[in-house]
PDB file of N, CA, C and O in Angstrom, chain B, residues numbered from 101:
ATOM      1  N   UNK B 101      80.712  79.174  65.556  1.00  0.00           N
ATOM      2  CA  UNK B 101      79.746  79.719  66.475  1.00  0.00           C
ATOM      3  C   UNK B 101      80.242  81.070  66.970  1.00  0.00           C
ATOM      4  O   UNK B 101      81.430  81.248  67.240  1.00  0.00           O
ATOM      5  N   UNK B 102      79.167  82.173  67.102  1.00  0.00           N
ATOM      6  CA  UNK B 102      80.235  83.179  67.133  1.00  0.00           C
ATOM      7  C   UNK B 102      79.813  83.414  69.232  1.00  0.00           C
ATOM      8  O   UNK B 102      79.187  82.642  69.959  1.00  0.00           O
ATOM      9  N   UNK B 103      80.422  84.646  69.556  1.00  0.00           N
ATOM     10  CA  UNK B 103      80.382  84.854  70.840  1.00  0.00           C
ATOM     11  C   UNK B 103      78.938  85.313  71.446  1.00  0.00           C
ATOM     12  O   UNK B 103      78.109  85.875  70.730  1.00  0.00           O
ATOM     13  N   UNK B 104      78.678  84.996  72.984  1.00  0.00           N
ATOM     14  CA  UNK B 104      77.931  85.567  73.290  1.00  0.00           C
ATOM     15  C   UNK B 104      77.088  86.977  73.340  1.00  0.00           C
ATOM     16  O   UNK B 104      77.757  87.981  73.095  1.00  0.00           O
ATOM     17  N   UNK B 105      76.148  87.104  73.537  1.00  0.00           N
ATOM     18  CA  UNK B 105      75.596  88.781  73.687  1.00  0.00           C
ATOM     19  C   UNK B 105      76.321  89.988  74.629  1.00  0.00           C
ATOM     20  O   UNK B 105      76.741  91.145  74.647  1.00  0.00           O
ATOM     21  N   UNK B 106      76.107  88.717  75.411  1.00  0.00           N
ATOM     22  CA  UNK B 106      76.388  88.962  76.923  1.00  0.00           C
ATOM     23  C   UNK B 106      77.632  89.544  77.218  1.00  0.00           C
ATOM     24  O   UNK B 106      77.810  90.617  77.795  1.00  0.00           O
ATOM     25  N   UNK B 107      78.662  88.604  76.697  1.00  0.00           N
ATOM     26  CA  UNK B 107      80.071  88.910  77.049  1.00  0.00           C
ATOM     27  C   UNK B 107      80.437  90.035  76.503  1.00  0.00           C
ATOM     28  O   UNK B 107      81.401  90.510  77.104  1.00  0.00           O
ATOM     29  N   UNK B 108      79.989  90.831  75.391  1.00  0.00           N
ATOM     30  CA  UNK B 108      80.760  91.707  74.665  1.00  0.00           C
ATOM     31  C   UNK B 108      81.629  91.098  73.799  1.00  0.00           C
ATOM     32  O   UNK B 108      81.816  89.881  73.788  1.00  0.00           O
ATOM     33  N   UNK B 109      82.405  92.225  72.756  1.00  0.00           N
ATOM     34  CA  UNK B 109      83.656  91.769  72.007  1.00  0.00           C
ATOM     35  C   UNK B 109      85.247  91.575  72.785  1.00  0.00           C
ATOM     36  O   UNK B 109      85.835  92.102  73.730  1.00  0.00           O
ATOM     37  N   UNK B 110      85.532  90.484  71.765  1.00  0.00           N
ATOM     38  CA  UNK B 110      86.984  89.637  72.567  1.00  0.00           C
ATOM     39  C   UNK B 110      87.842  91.217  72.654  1.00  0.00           C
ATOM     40  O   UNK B 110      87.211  92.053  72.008  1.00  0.00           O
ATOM     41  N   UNK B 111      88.518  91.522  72.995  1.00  0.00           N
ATOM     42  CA  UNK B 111      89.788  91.943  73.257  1.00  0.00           C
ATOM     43  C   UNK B 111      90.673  92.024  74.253  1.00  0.00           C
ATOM     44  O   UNK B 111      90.425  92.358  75.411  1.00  0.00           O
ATOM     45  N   UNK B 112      92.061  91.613  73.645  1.00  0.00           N
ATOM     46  CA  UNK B 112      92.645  91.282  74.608  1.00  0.00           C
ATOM     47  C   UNK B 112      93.215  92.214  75.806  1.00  0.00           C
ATOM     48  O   UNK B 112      93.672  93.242  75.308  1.00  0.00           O
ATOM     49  N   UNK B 113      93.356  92.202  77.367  1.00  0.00           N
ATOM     50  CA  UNK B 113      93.540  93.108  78.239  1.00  0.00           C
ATOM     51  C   UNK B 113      94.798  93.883  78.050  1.00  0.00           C
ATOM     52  O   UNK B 113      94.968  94.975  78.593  1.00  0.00           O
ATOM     53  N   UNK B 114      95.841  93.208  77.135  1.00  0.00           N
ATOM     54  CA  UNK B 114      97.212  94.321  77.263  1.00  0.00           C
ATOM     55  C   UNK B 114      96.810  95.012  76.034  1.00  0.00           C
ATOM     56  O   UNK B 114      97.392  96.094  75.960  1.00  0.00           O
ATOM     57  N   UNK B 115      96.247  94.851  75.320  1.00  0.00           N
ATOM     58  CA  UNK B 115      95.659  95.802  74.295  1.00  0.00           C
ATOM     59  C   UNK B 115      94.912  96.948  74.548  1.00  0.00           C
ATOM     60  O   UNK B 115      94.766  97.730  73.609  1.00  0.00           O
ATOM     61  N   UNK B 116      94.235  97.297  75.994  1.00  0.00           N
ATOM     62  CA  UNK B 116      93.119  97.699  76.419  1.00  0.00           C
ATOM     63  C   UNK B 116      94.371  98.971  77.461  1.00  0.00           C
ATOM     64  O   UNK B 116      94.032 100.134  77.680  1.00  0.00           O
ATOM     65  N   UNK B 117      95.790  98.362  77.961  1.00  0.00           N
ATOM     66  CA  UNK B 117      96.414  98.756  78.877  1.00  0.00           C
ATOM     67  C   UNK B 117      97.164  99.844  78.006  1.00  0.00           C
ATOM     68  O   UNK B 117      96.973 101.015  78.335  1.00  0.00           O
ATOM     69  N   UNK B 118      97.871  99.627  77.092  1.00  0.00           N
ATOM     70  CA  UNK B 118      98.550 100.217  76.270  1.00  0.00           C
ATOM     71  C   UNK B 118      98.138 101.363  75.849  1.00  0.00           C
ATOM     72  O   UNK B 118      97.066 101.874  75.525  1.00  0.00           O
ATOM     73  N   UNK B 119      99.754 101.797  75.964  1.00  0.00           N
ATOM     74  CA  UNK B 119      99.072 103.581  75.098  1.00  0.00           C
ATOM     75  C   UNK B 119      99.620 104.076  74.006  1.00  0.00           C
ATOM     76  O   UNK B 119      99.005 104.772  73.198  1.00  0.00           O
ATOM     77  N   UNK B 120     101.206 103.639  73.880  1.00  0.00           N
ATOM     78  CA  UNK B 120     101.547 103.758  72.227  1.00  0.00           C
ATOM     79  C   UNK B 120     102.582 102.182  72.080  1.00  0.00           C
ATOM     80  O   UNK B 120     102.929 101.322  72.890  1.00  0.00           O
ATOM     81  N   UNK B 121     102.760 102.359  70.901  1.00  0.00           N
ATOM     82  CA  UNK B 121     104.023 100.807  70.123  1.00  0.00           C
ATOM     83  C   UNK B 121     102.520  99.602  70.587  1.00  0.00           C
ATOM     84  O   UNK B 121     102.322  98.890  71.571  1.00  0.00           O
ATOM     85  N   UNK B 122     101.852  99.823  69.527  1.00  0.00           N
ATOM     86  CA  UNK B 122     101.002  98.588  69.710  1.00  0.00           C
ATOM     87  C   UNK B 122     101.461  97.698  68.338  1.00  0.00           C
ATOM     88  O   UNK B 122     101.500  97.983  67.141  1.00  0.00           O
ATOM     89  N   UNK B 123     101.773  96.535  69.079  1.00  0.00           N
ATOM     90  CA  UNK B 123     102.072  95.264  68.511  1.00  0.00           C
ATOM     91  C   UNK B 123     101.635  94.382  68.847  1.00  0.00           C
ATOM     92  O   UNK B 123     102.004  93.797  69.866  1.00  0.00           O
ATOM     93  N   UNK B 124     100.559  93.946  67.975  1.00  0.00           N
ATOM     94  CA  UNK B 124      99.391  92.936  68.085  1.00  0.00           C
ATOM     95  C   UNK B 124      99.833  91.521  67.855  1.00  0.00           C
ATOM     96  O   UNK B 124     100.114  91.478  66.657  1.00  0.00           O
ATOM     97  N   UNK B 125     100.064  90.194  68.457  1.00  0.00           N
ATOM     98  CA  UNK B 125     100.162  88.951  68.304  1.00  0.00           C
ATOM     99  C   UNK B 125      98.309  87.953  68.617  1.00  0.00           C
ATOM    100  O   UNK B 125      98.101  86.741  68.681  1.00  0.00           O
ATOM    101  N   UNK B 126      97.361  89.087  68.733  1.00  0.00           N
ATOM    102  CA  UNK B 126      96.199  88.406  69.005  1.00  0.00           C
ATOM    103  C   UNK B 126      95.231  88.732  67.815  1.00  0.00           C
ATOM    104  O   UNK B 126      94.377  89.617  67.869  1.00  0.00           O
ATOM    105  N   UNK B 127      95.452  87.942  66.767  1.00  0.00           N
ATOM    106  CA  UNK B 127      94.535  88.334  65.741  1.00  0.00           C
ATOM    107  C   UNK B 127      93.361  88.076  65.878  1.00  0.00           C
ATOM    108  O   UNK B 127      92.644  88.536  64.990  1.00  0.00           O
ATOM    109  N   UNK B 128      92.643  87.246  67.020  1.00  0.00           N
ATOM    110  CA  UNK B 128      91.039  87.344  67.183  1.00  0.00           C
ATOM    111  C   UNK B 128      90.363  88.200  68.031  1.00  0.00           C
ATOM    112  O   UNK B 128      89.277  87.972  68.563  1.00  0.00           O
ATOM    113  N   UNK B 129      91.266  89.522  68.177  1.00  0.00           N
ATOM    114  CA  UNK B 129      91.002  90.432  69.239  1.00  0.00           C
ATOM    115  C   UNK B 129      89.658  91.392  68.532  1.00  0.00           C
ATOM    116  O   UNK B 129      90.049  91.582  67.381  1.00  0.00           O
ATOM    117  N   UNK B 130      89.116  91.661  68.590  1.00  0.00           N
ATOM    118  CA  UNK B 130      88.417  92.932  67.870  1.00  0.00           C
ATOM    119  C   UNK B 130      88.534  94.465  67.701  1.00  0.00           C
ATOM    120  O   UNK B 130      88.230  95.175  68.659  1.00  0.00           O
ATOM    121  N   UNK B 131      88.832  94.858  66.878  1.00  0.00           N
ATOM    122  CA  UNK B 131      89.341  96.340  66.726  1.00  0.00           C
ATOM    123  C   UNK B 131      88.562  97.349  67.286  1.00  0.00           C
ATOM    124  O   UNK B 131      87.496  97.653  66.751  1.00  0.00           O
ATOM    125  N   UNK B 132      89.104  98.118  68.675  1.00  0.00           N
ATOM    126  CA  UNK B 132      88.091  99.179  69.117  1.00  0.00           C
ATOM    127  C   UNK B 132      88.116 100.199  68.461  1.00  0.00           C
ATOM    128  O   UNK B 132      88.798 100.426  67.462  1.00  0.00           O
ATOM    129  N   UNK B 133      87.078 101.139  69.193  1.00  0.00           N
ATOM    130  CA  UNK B 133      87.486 102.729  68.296  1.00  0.00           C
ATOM    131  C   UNK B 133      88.388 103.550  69.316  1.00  0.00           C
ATOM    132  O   UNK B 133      88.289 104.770  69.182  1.00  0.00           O
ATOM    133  N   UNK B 134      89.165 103.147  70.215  1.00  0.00           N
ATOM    134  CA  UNK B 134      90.234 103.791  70.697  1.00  0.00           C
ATOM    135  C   UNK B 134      91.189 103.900  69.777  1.00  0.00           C
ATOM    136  O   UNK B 134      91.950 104.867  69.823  1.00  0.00           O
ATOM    137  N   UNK B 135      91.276 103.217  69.080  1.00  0.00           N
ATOM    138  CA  UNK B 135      92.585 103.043  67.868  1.00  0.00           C
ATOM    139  C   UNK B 135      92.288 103.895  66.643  1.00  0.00           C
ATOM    140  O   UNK B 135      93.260 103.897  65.888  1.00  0.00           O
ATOM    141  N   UNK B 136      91.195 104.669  66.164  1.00  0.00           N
ATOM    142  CA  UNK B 136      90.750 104.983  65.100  1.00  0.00           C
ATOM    143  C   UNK B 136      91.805 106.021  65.139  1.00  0.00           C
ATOM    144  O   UNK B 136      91.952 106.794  66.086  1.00  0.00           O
ATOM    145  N   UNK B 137      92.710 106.001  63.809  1.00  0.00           N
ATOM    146  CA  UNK B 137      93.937 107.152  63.403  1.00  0.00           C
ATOM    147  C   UNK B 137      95.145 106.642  63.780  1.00  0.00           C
ATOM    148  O   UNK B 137      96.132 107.179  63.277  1.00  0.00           O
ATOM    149  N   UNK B 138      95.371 105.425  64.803  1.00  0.00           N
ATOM    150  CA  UNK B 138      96.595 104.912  65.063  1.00  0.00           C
ATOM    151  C   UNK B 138      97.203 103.841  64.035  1.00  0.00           C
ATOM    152  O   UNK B 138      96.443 103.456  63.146  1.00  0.00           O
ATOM    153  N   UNK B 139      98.100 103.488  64.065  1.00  0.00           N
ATOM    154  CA  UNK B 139      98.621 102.495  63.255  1.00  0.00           C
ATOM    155  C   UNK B 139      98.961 101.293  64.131  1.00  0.00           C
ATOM    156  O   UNK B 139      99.619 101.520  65.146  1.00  0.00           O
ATOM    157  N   UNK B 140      98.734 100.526  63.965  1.00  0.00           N
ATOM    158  CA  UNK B 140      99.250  99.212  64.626  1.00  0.00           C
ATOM    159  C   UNK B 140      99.941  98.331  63.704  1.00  0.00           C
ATOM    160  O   UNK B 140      99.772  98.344  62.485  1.00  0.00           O
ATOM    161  N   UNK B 141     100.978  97.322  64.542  1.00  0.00           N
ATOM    162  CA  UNK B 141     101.413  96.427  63.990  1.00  0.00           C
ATOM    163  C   UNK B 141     100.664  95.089  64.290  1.00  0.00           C
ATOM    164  O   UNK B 141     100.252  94.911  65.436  1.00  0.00           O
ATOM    165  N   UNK B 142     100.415  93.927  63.122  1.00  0.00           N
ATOM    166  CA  UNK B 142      99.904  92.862  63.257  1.00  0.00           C
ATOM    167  C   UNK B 142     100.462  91.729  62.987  1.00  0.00           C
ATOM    168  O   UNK B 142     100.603  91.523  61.782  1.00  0.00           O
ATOM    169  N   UNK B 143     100.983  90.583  63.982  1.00  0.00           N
ATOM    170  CA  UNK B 143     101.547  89.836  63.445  1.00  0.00           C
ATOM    171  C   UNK B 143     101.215  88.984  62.522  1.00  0.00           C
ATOM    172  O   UNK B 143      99.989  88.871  62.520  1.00  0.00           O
ATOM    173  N   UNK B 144     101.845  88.151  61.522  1.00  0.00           N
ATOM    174  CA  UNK B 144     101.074  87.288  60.482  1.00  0.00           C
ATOM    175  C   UNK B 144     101.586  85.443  60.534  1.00  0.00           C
ATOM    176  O   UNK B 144     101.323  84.471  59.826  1.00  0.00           O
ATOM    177  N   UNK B 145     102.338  85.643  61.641  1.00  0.00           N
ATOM    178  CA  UNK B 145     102.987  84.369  62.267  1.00  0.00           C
ATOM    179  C   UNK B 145     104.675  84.593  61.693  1.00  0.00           C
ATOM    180  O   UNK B 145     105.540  83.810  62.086  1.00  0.00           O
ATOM    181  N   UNK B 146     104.901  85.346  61.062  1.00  0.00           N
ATOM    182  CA  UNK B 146     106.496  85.825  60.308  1.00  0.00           C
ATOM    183  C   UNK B 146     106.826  87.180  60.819  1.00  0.00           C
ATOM    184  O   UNK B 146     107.655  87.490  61.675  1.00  0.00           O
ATOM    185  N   UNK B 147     106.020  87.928  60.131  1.00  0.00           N
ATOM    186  CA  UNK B 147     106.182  89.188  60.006  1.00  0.00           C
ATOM    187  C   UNK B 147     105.109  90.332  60.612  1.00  0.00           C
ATOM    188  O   UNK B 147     103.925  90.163  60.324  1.00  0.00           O
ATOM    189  N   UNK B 148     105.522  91.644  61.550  1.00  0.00           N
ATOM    190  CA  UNK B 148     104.715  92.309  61.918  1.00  0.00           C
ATOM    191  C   UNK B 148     104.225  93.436  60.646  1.00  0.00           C
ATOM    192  O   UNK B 148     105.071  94.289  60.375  1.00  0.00           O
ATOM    193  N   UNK B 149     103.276  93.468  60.078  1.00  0.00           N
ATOM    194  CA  UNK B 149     102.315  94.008  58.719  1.00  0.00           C
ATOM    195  C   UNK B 149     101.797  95.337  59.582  1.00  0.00           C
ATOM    196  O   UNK B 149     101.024  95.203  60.531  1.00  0.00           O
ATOM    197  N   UNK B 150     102.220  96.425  59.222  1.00  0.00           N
ATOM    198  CA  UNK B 150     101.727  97.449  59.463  1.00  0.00           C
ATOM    199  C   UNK B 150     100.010  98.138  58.730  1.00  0.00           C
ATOM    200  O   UNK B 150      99.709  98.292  57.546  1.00  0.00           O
ATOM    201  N   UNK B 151      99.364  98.356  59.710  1.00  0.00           N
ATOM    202  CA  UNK B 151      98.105  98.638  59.323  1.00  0.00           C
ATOM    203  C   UNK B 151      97.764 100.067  59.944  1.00  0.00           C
ATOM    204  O   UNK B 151      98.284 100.354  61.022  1.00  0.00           O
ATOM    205  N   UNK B 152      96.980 100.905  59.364  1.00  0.00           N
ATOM    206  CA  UNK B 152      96.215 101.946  59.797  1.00  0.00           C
ATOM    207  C   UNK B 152      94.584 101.534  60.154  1.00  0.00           C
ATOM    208  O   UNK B 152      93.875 100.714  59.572  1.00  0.00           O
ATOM    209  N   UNK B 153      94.318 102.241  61.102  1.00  0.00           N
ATOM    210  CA  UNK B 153      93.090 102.030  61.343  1.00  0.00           C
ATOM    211  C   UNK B 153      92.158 103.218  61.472  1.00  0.00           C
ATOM    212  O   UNK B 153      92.184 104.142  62.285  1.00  0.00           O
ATOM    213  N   UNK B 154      91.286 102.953  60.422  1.00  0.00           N
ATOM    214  CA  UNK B 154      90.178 103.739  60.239  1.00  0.00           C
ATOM    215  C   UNK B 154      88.662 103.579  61.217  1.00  0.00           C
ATOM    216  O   UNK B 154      88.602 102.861  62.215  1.00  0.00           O
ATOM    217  N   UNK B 155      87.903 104.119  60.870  1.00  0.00           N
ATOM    218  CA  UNK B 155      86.602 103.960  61.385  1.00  0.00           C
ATOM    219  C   UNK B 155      85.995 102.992  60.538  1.00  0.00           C
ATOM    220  O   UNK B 155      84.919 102.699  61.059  1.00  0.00           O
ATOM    221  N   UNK B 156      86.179 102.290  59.381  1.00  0.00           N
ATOM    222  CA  UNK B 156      85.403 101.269  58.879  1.00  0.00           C
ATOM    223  C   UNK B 156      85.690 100.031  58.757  1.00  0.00           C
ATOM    224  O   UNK B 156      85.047  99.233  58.075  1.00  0.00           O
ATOM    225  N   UNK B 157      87.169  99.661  59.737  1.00  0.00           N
ATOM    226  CA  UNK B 157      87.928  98.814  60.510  1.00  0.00           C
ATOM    227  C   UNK B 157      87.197  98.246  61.953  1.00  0.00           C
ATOM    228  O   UNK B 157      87.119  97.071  62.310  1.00  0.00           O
ATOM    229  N   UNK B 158      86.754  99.306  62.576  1.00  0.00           N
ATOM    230  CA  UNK B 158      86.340  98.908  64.097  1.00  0.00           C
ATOM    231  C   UNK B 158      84.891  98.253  63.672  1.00  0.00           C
ATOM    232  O   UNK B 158      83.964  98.600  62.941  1.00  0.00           O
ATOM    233  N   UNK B 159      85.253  96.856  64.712  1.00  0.00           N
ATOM    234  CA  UNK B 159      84.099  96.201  64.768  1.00  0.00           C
ATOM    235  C   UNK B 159      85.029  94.691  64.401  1.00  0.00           C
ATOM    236  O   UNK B 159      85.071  93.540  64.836  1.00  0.00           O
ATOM    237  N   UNK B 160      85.597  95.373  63.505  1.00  0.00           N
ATOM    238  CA  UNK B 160      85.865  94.280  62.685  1.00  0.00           C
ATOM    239  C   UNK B 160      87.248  93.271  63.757  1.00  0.00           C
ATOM    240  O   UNK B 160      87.649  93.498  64.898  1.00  0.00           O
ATOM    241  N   UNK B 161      87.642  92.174  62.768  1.00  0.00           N
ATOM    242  CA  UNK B 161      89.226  91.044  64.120  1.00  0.00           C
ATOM    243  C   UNK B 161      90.405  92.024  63.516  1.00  0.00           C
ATOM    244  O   UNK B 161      90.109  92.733  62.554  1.00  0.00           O
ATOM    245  N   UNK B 162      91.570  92.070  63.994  1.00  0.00           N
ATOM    246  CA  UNK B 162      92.870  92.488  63.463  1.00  0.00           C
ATOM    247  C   UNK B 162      93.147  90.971  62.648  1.00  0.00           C
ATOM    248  O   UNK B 162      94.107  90.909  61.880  1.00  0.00           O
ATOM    249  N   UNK B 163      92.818  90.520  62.724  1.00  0.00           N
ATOM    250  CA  UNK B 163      93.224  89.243  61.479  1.00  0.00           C
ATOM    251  C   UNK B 163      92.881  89.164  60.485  1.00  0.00           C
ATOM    252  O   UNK B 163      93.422  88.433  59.656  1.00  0.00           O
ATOM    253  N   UNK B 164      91.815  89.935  60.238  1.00  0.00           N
ATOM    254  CA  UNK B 164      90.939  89.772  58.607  1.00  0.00           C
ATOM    255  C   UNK B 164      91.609  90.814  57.286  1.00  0.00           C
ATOM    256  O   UNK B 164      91.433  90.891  56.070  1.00  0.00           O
ATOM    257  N   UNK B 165      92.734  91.762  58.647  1.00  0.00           N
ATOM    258  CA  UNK B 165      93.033  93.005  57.345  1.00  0.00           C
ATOM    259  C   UNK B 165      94.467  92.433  57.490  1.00  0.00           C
ATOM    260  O   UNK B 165      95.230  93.276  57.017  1.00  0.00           O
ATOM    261  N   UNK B 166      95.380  91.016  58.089  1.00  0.00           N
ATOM    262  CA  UNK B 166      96.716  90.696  57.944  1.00  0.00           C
ATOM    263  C   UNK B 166      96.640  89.109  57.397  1.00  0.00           C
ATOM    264  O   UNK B 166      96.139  88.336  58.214  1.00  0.00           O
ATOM    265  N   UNK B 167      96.952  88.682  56.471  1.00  0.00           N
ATOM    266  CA  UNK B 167      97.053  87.757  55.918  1.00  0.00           C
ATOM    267  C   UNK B 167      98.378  87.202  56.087  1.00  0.00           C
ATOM    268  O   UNK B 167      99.488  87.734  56.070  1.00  0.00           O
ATOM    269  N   UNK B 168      97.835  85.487  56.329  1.00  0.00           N
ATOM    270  CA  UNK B 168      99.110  84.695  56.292  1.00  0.00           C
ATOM    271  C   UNK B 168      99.508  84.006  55.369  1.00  0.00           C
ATOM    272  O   UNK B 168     100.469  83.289  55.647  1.00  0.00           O
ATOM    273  N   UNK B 169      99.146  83.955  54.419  1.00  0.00           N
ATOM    274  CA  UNK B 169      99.357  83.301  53.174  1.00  0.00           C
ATOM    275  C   UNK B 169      99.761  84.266  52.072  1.00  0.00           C
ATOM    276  O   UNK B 169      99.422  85.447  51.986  1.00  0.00           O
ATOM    277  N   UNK B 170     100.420  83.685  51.370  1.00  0.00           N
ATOM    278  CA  UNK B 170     100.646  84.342  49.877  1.00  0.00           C
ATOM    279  C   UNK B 170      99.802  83.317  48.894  1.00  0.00           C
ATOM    280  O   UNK B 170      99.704  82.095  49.006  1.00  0.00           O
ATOM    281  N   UNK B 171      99.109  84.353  47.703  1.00  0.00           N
ATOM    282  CA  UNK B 171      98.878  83.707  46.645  1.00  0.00           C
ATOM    283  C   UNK B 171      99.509  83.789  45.815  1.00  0.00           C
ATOM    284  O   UNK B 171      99.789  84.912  45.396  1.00  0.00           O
ATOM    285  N   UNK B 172     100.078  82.506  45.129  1.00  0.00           N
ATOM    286  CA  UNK B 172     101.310  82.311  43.861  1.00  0.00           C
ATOM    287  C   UNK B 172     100.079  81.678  43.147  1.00  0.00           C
ATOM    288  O   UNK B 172      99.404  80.764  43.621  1.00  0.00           O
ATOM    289  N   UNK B 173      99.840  82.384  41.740  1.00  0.00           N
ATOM    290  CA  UNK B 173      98.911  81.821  41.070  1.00  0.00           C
ATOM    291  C   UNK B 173      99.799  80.524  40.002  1.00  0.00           C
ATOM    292  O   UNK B 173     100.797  80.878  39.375  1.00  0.00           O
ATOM    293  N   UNK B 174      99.308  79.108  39.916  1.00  0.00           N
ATOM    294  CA  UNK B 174      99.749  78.211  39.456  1.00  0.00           C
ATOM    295  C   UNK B 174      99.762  78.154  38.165  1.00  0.00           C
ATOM    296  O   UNK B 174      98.783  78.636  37.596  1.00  0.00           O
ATOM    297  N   UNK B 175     100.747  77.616  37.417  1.00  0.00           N
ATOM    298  CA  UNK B 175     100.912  77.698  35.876  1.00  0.00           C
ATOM    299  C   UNK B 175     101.260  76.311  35.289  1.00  0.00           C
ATOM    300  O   UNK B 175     102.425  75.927  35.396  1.00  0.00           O
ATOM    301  N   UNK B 176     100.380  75.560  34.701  1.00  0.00           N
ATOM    302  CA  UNK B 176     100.762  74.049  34.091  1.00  0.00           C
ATOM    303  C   UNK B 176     101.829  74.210  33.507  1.00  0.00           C
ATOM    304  O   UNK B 176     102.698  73.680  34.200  1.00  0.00           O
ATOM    305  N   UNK B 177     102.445  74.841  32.220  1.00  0.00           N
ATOM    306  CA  UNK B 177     103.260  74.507  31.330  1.00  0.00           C
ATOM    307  C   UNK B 177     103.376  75.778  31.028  1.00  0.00           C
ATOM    308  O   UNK B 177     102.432  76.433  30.587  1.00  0.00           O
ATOM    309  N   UNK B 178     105.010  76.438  31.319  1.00  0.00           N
ATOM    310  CA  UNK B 178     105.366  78.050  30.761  1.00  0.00           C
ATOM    311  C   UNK B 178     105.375  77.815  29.396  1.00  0.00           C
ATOM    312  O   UNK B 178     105.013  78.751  28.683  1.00  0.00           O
ATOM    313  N   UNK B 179     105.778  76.552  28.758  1.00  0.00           N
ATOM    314  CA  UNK B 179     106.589  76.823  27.268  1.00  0.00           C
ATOM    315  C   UNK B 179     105.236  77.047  26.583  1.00  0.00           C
ATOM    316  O   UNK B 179     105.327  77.842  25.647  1.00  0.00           O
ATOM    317  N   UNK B 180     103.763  76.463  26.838  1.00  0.00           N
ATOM    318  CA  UNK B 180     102.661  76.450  25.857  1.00  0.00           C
ATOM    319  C   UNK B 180     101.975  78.141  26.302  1.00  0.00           C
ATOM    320  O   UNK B 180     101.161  78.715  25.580  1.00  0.00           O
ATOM    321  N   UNK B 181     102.372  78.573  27.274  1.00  0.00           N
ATOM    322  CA  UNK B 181     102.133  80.259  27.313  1.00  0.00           C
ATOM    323  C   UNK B 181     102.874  80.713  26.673  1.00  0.00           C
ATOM    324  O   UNK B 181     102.260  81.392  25.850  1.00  0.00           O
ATOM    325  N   UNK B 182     104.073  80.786  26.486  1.00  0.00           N
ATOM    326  CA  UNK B 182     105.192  81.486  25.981  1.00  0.00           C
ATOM    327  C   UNK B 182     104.667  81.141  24.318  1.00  0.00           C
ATOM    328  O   UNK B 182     104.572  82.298  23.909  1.00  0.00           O
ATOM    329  N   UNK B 183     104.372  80.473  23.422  1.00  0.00           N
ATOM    330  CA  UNK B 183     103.347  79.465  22.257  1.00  0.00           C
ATOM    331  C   UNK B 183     102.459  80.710  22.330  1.00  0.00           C
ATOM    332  O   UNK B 183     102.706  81.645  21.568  1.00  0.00           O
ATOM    333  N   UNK B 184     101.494  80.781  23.151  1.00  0.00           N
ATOM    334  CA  UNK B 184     100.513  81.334  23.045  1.00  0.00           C
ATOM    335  C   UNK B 184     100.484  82.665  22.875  1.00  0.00           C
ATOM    336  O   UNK B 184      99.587  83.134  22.174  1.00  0.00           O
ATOM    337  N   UNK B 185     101.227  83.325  23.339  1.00  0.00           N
ATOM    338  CA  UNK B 185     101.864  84.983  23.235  1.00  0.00           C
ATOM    339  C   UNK B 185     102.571  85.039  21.785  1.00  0.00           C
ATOM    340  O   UNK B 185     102.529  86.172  21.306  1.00  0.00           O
ATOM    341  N   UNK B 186     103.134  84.193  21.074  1.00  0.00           N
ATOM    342  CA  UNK B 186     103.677  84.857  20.291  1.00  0.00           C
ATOM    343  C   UNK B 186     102.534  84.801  18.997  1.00  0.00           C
ATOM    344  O   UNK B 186     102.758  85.406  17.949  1.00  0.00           O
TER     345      UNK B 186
END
């Protein structure tokens, strides 16, 4: 369900206070256009992921451009690839 009309977009108040070393731990915050040209850091629950922020960023969560997962693509059997290449 997404947010009200009313309320406006989430962001969080020390995000709003800040003026440089932004280091984001609120990935459902919404990206303003105060930030457009700054770089922020985003946490990913490990690691802070450095991002730039453009104008086709705002609007958008700081969570959607920092991923917490890695994809390791899965492989049944190396020896019948290794078969197959030669």
């Amino acid at each position: 369900m997404s947010r009200s009309y009313w309320k406006g977009p989430y962001i969080e108040n020390a995000l709003i206070r800040k003026t440089v070393g932004y280091k984001i731990w609120s990935r459902a915050s919404v990206i303003p256009s105060q930030l457009i040209g700054k770089t922020v850091f985003i946490y990913n629950g490990k690691i802070f992921k450095r991002i730039l922020i453009d104008r086709e960023k705002v609007g958008f969560k700081f969570g959607e451009f920092c991923f917490t997962r890695t994809y390791t693509p899965r492989v049944k059997n190396k020896k019948e690839i290794i078969k197959k290449k030669k």
